[in-house]
Steps between C-alpha positions, in 0.01 A plus 500: 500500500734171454499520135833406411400617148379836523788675576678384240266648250509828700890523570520405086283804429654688700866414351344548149389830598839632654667393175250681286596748714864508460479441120297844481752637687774383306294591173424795635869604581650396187248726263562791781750714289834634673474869541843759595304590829340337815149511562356447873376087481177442509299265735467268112836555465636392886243199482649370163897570666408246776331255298858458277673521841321235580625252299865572606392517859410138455772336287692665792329374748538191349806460630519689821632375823194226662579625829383892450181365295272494789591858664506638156240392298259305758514634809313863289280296373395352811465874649308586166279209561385490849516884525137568402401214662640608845293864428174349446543317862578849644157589360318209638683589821359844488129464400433281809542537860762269666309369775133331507258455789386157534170407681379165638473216247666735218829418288787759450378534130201609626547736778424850478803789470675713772572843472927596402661697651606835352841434512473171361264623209795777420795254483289238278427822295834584460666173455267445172580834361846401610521235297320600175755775458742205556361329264485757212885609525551097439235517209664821359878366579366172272439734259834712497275835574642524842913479555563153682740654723198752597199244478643175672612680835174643537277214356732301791433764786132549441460180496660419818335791705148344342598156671636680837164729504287168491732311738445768779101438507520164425705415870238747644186413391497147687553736829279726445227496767108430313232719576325395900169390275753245336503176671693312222714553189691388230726683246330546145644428147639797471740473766638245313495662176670722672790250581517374209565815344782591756682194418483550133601884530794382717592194252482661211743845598708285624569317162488833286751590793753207388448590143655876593771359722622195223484801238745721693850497593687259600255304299410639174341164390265654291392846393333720739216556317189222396689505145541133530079463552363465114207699399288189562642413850420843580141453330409266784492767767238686286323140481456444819398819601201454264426157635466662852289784369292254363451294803445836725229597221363143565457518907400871467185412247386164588576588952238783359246274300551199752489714808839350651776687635797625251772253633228240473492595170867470408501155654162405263682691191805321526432102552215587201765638239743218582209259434540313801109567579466419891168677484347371814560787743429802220225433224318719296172555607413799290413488099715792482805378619462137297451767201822678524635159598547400142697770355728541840625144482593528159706774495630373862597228392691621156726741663607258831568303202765769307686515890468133522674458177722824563628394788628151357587629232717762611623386819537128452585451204748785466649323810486189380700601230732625717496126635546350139812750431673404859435110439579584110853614623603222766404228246690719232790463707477109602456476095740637423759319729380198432558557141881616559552187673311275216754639256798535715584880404481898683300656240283385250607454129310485203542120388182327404490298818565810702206678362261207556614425853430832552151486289404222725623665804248775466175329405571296814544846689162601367342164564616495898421898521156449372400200728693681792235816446169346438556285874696789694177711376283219569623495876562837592118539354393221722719629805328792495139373455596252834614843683205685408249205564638365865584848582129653452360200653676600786383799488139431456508221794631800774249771325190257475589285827266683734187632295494100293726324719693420197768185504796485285387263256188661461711843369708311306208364339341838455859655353508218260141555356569857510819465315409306192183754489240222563295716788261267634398720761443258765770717662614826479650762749269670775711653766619851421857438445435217280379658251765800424755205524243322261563783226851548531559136470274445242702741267800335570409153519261457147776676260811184668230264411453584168857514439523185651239337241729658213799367582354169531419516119867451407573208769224298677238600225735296267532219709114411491529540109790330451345225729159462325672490168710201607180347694269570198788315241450198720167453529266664286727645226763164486525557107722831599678296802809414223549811362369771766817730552569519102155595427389731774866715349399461154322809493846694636725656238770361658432171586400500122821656329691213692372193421451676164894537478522141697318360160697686327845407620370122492446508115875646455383872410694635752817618577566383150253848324615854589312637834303729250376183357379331808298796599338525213411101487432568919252764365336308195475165734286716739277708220433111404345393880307780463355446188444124576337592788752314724553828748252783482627829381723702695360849372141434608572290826745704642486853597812682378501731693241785417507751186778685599724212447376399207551820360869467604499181324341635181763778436790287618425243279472789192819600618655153438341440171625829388859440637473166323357603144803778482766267586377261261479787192878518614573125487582440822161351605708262723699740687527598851262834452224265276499232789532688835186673293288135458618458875372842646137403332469152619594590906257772423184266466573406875501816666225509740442146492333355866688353640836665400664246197823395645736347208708195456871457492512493127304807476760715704806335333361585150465827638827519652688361206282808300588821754832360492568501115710772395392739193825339302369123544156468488526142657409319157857346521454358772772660726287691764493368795363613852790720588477894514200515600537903639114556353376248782730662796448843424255636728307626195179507747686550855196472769614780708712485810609165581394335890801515746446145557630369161849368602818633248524148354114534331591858447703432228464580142562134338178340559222551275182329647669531841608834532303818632396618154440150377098331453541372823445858696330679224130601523473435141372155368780260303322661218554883587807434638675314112292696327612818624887376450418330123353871414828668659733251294232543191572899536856428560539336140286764357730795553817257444360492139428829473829575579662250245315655215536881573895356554486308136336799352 
């Protein structure tokens, strides 16, 4: 299950489908007409609330204090996660007896079952219904159906009697005297489901437990509520509750079909849907079971696949951005010191070289904040897959010591086989508490590797590229060795528009022409490559970002042509209105564009020198400059609730890529981010001359 690809795909679709989603809703709530009186919601209704809540949930989020991220947001999820998981070993624990005869020459696997107690029977019986109550409330409390101040106390006290009503038996049964035709015994699998599950019961109330405390006075770091859980964090509970239905429905037909017992089952069931394919110790013997075999796997496999991809995507990532926004500030900070000192001054003013220093500033803020997340990913990814590999090793070499006199090495090979999924099946677990541990781990274990493998794509993935390109240049490609870095970016937009304006500058075209007229020879110099054949076409290489976009696109670019043909029926085809209006439509052909476009320097002082242009001078005299630029430091597009961590200095209003409501922090691309200020300073002019003319009139 190591495909570092598939859960893309999956998490995409399911992105694509919670935006359909909200769209609807918005759609639907816009055409919903406003009535005098108040009608009860409906369940539509509620659902399409949440899904616009969600969006403001996030952009707050966004910014929310690191430290409360985990007790908030994962520590929930973690409960949600491993919830279902912890009731399905309370069932394995209950459909089995604890203890197992063994007679002469026979393993503990295959020794026959002793009799429980009545009393141990009961509180087994009770935990589990215990804990499925427990385990609703949390489902129902994800779901706002059930008050949080009413669902988390009990979710957190059922679940702690469940783990105290298997911890009783469990320090009994080892004392517990056999039956006198018993000469020797060993405790049986589910014992140690059993275990397992009191350990997760008491792990997992005791972080719901810290969420109610850190949401309370003195505290208050957070609501007390799951409010800050989107609708598809609080999806994955419903995901993984599937995913163990599915694996119970497994063990339950094929322990029938196969004739093995159910927690033999659940082992089988669970190292075949993560595709690791040990094999050795249960295979299908019956045409029957290799029949349903076929359809099993398939759906197995596609919904561990939507947790796999769930859980990265909602957990890690959403944390890693949490990581990007803390680094994002503390090199914000150093940036913008180090600029300060550069020019000698408190604040920063709007001279050119200001501007630039501070242009500069930030693209070397993004450069150091990228690099900085792909290897802190990269090694907390690999930290954990070293944990999780030595760790179970460990575990395997006490477990397996005695039944296959296992040595160290030999578990750490089997861990590491196991891990990347490659199940030869010369090994595999055979004592009784090897292989609950074996499931447990499993499900753990094969989701860290996987994220492992995707976070290599951004670092040591490019290494080996970037090292067979420069190998292949010098050996068997040596015609490319001159002139390898210039062609391998000729097919980037970027790297195109600047040696573009490069040429340009060389011949003397520029900064002698108006800006206007470099962008239009920029854009005429590039429609020429492409007809040459010198760069392939942009439109038909590059996906711009789906239909939606390019609907966006379509109807902003109508807008600008229509803006343009009425200023020029007025004669003032070059003013401010006319050219914020051929602006607006060529940022719009690079919305959705993968990877973001991120603009030159001359780009953002054109556009600088336009926001900043007042309705009197339209800039054709060639006063403007780069002061008053209020459109740029307004936050026109504030992202919420700014992080405590951002000291006073960074705080302040005078920066523009710098500041909190500049590019830099925005979860809108460069494009997004100046297009959505040209179209405020484009509406701005707008009503300015509607206003003259009523006036004149």
């Amino acid at each position: 299950m190591n495909d570092p690809g598939l859960e893309d795909k999956i998490q995409d679709t399911a992105t694509h489908v919670t935006q359909d989603l909200r769209d609807r809703a918005g759609s639907n709530s816009s055409r919903k007409p406003q009535t005098e009186y108040a009608h009860p919601k409906s369940a539509g209704d509620a659902f399409r609330e949440e899904l616009q809540v969600d969006d403001e949930e996030e952009e707050i989020g966004y910014f929310a204090p690191q430290r409360w991220w985990f007790t908030s947001t994962a520590f929930p999820l973690v409960a949600g996660t491993f919830g279902p998981l912890a009731n399905l070993f309370s069932v394995c624990a209950l459909v089995q007896t604890w203890r197992v005869k063994i007679s002469g020459g026979e393993s503990e696997t295959q020794g026959q079952q002793i009799s429980d107690p009545h009393w141990l029977i009961g509180l087994n019986a009770a935990s589990l219904i215990l804990a499925l109550l427990a385990n609703v409330l949390l489902l129902f409390n994800f779901a706002h159906r059930v008050r949080y101040i009413i669902a988390q106390p009990l979710t957190i006290s059922l679940w702690y009697l469940s783990s105290l009503l298997l911890i009783i038996p469990l320090a009994l049964t080892p004392s517990i005297t056999p039956p006198s035709n018993v000469s020797q015994h060993a405790l049986s699998q589910s014992y140690y489901y059993a275990l397992l599950s009191a350990i997760l019961y008491g792990i997992l109330s005791t972080l719901l437990l810290l969420h109610l405390i850190f949401s309370l006075k003195p505290f208050s770091a957070y609501p007390a509520s799951f409010a800050t859980l989107t609708i598809p964090q609080r999806t994955l509970m419903l995901q993984t509750i599937s995913f163990t239905l599915y694996l119970a429905l497994g063990a339950g037909i094929f322990s029938a079909l196969e004739g093995w017992e159910f927690c033999d089952g659940v082992y089988w069931a669970d190292y075949t849907l993560l595709t690791i394919g040990l094999g050795s110790d249960f295979p299908l013997q019956t045409s029957a079971g290799r029949g349903v075999l076929i359809p099993y796997t398939g759906g197995g496999i596609l919904l561990i696949g939507i947790v796999i991809g769930s859980v990265r995507g909602l957990v890690l990532e959403r944390g890693g951005v949490k990581m990007l926004h803390r680094q994002l500030a503390k090199e914000r900070d150093r940036g913008i010191k180090k600029v300060k000192k550069r020019l000698g001054m408190e604040t920063r003013g709007d001279s050119d070289e200001a501007l630039k220093a501070e242009f500069d500033v930030m693209r070397q803020v993004l450069r150091r904040t990228e690099i900085s997340r792909k290897y802190s990913s990269l090694g907390i990814s690999f930290l954990v897959f070293l944990v999780v590999w030595f760790l179970g090793a460990m575990v395997f070499f006490f477990s397996e010591a005695d039944s296959q006199n296992w040595k160290y090495g030999t578990s750490l090979y089997f861990t590491y086989t196991t891990l990347l999924t490659i199940g030869y099946g010369d090994l595999y677990p055979e004592s009784n508490s090897g292989k609950p541990f074996f499931v447990l781990w499993t499900l753990i274990a094969v989701p860290s590797v996987t994220i492992l493998i995707s976070n290599m794509g951004d670092t040591v993935v490019a290494w080996v590229q970037k090292g067979t390109m420069w190998l292949g240049q010098r050996t068997i490609l040596p015609e490319r060795s001159l002139r390898s870095d210039k062609d391998t970016r000729i097919n980037s937009t970027d790297s195109r528009r600047t040696r573009i304006r490069t040429r340009l500058r060389q011949k003397g075209f520029w900064p002698l022409k108006s800006p206007e007229s470099v962008e239009k020879a920029v854009h005429s110099e590039e429609a020429r490559e492409v007809d040459e054949g010198a760069v392939p076409d942009p439109s038909r290489t590059q996906a711009n970002g789906g239909g939606k976009n390019q609907e966006i696109r379509g109807d902003i670019e109508k807008l600008g042509d229509a803006v343009e043909t009425v200023e020029a029926e007025r004669g003032q085809g070059g003013g401010i209105a006319a050219r914020l209006a051929r602006e607006i439509k060529l940022v719009s052909q690079d919305l959705g564009k993968q990877p973001p476009k991120e603009y030159e320097w001359e780009d953002w002082k054109r556009w600088m020198r336009l926001l900043s242009v007042s309705n009197e001078d339209d800039g054709r005299n060639g006063r403007s400059g780069l002061g008053g630029l209020k459109s740029l430091k307004s936050p026109t597009r504030s992202m919420g609730t700014r992080s405590p961590s951002h000291s006073d200095a960074s705080r302040s209003n005078g920066w523009i890529w710098l500041g909190d409501d500049g590019p830099l922090f925005s979860q809108e691309s460069e494009a997004e981010w100046i297009l959505g200020k040209l179209c405020d300073r484009l509406e701005q002019v707008l009503m300015n001359e509607v206003l003259n003319a009523r006036t004149a009139h």
